[in-house]
LUMTOR-169828 format. One record per residue: residue in three letters; x, y, z of N, C-alpha, C in turn. Coordinates in pm, 1 decimal, always signed. Layout:
BEGIN
(atom "ALA"; (X; Y; Z); (X; Y; Z); (X; Y; Z))
...
***
This chain:
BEGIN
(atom "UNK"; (-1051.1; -219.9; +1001.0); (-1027.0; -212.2; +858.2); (-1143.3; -144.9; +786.2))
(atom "UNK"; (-1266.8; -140.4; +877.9); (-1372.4; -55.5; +821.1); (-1339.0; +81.8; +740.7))
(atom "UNK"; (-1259.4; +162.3; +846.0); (-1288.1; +315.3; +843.1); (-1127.1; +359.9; +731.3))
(atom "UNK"; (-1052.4; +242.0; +629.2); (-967.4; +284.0; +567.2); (-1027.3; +324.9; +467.8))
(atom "UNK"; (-934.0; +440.9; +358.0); (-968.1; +487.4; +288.6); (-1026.0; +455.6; +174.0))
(atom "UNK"; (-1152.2; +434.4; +90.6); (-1175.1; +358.2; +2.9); (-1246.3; +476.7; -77.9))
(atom "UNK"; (-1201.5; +532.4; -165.3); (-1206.2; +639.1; -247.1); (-1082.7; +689.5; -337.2))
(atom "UNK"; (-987.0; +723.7; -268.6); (-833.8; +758.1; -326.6); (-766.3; +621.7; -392.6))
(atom "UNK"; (-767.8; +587.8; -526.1); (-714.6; +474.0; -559.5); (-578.3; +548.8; -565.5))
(atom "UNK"; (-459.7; +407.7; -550.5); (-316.1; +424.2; -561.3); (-273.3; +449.8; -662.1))
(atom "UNK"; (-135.5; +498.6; -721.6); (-52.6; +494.2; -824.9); (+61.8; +473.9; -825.7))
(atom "UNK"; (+170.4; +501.2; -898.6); (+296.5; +493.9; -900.2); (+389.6; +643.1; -801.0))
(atom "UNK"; (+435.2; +608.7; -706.6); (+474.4; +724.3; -596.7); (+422.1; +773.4; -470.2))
(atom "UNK"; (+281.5; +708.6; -479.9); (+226.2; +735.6; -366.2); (+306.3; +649.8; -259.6))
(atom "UNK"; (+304.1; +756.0; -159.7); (+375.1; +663.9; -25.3); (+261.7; +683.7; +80.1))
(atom "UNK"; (+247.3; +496.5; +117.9); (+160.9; +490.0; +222.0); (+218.1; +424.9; +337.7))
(atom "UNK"; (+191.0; +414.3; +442.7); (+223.7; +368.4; +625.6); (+130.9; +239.8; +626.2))
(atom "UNK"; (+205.4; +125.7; +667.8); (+147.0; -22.6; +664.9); (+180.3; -45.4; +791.6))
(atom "UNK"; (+87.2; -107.6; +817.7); (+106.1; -211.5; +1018.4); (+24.9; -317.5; +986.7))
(atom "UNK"; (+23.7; -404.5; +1055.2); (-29.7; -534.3; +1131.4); (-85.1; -503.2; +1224.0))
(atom "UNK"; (-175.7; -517.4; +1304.4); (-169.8; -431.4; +1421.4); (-145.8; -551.6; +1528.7))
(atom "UNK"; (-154.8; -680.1; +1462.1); (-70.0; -780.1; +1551.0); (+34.5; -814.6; +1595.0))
(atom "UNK"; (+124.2; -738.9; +1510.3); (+289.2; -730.4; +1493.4); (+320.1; -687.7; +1598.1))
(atom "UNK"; (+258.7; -590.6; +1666.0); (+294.8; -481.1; +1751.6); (+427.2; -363.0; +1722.4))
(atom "UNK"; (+502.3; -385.8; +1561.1); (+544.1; -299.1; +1553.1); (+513.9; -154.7; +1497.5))
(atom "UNK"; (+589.9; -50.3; +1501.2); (+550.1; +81.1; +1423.8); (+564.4; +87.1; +1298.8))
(atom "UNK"; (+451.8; +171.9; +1247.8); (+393.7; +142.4; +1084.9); (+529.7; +165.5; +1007.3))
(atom "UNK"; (+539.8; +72.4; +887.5); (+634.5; +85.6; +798.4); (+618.2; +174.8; +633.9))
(atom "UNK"; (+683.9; +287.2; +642.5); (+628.0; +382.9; +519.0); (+688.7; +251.0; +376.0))
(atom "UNK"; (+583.6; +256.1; +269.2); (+611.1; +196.9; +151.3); (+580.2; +284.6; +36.2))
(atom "UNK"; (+662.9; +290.6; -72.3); (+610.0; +352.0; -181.8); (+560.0; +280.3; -281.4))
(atom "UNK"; (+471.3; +292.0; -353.1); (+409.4; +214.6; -484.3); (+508.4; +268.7; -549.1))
(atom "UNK"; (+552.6; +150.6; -704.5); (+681.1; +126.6; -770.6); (+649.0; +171.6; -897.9))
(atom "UNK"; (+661.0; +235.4; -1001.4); (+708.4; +267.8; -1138.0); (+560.9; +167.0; -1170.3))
(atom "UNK"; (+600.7; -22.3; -1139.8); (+536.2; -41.8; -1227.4); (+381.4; -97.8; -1150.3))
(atom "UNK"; (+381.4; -37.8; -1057.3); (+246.1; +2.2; -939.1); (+240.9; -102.3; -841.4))
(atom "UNK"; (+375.7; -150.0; -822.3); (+367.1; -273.2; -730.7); (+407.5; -204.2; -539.2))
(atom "UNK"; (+445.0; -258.8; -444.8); (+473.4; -230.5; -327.9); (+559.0; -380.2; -245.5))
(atom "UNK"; (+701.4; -361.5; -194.8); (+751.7; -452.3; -164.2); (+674.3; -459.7; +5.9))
(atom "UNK"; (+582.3; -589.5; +9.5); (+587.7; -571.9; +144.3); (+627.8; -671.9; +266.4))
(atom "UNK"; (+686.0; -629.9; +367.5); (+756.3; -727.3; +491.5); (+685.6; -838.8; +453.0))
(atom "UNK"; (+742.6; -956.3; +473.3); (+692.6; -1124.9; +506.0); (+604.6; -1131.7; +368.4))
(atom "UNK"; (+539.7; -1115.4; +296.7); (+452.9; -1132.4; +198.6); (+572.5; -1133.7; +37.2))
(atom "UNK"; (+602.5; -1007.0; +39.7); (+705.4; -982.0; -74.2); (+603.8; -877.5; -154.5))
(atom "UNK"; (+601.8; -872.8; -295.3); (+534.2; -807.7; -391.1); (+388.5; -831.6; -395.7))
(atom "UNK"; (+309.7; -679.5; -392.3); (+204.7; -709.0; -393.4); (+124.5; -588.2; -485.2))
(atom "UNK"; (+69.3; -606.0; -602.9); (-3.4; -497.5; -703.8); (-78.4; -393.0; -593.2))
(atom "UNK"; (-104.6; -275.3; -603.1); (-139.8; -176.9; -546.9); (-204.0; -99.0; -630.9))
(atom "UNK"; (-151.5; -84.3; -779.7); (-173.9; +57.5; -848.9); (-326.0; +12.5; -859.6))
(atom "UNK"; (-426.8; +145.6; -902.0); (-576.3; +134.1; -893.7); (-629.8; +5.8; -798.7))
(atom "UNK"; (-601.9; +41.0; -679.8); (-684.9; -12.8; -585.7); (-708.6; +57.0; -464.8))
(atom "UNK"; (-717.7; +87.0; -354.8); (-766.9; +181.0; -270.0); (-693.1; +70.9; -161.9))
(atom "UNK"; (-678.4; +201.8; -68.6); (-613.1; +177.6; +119.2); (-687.5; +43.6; +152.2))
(atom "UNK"; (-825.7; +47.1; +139.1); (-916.5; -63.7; +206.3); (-907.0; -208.7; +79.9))
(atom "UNK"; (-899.8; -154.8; -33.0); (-916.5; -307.3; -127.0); (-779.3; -344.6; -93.2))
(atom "UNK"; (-657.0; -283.5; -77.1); (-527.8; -367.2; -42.4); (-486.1; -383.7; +41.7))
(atom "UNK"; (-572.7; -357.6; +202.3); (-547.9; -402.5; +287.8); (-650.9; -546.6; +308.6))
(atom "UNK"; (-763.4; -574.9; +278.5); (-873.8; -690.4; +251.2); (-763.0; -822.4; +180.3))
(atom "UNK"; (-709.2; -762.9; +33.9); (-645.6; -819.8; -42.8); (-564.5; -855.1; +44.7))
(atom "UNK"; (-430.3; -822.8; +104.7); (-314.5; -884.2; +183.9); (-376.4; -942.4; +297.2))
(atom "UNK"; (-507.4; -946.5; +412.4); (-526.7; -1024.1; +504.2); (-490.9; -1109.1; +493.1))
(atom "UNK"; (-567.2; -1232.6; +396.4); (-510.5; -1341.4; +429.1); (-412.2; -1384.4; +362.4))
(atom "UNK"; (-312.3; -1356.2; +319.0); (-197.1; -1366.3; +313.1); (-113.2; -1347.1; +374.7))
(atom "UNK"; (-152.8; -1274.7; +484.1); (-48.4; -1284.7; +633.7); (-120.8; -1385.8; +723.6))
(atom "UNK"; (-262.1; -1389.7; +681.0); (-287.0; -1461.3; +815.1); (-261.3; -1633.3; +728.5))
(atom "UNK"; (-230.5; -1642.9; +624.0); (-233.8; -1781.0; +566.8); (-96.5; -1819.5; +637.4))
(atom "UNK"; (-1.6; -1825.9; +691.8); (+156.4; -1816.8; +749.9); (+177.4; -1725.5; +868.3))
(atom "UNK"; (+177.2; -1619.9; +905.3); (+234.0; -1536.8; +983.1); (+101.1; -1513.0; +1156.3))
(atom "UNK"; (+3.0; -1516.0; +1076.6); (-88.2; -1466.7; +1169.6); (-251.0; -1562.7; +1184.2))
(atom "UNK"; (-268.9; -1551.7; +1304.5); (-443.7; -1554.6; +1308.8); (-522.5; -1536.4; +1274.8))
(atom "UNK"; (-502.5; -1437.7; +1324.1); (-621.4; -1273.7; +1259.7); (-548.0; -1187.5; +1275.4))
(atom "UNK"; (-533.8; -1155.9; +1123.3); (-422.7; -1006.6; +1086.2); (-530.1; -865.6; +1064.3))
(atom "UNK"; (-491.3; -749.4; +1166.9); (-576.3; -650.5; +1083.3); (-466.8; -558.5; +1040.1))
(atom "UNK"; (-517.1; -562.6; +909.1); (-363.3; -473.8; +840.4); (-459.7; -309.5; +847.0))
(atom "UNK"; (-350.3; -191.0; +858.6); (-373.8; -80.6; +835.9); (-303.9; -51.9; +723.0))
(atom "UNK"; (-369.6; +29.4; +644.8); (-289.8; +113.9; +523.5); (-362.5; +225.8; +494.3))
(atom "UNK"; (-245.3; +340.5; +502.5); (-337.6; +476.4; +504.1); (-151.2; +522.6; +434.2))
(atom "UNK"; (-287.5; +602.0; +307.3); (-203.6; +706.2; +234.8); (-137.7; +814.3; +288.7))
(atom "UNK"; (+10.4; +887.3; +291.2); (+43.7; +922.4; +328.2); (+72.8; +1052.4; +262.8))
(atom "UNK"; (+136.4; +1056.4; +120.7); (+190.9; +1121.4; +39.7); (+103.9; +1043.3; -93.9))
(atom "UNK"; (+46.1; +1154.2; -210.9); (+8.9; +1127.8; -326.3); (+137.7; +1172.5; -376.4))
(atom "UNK"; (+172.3; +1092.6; -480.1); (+286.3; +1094.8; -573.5); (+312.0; +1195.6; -659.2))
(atom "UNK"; (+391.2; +1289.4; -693.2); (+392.9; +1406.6; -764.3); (+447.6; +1371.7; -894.5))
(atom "UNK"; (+474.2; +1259.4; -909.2); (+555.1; +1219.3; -1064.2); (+528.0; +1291.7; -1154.5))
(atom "UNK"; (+664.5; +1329.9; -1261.3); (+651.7; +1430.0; -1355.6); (+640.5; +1326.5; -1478.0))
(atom "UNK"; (+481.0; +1386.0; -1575.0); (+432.5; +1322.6; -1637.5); (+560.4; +1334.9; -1777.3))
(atom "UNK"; (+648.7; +1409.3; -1778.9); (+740.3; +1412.9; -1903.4); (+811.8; +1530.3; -1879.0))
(atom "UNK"; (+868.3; +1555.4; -2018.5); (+918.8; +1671.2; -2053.6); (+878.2; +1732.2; -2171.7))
(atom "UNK"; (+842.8; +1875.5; -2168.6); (+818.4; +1936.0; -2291.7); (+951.3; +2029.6; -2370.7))
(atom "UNK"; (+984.1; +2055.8; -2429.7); (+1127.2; +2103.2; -2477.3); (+995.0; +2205.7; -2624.4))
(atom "UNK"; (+1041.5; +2363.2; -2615.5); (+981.0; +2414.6; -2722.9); (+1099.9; +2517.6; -2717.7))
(atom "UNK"; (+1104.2; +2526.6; -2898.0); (+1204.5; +2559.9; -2927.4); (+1143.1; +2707.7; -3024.6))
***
């Protein structure tokens, strides 16, 4: 969990790749939501927007490991930055 990204904070659209690496399954792509949240497996909703790969993977540890796990090492690595269109301009 050292070497995740802790520089690029999240927003609304970014899609990032989540694992357990205890799970033993293959990473699950998630997108951050409109209102900067992320639905994730076994946990449910979890805030994302302005926080970084490494503060929301720290943040969800023990919350998997409080129920699901031992010692959880979660991965989260950005995948896609979000291109959301900030509006519309209309000139007449």
């Amino acid at each position: 969990m050292e070497v995740l990204n802790d520089t690029t904070k999240l927003g609304p659209g970014d899609r990032v790749s989540f694992r357990v690496l205890e799970d033993r399954h293959e990473p699950i792509a998630l997108i951050v939501t409109d209102s900067g949240e992320m639905e994730v497996p076994l946990i449910g909703r979890v805030t994302a927007r302005d926080k970084t790969c490494k503060q929301l993977a720290f943040e969800m540890k023990p919350l998997f490991e409080k129920e699901y796990f031992v010692k959880a090492t979660v991965i989260i690595g950005l995948d896609l930055v979000g291109t959301k269109s900030r509006g519309k301009v209309y000139l007449t």
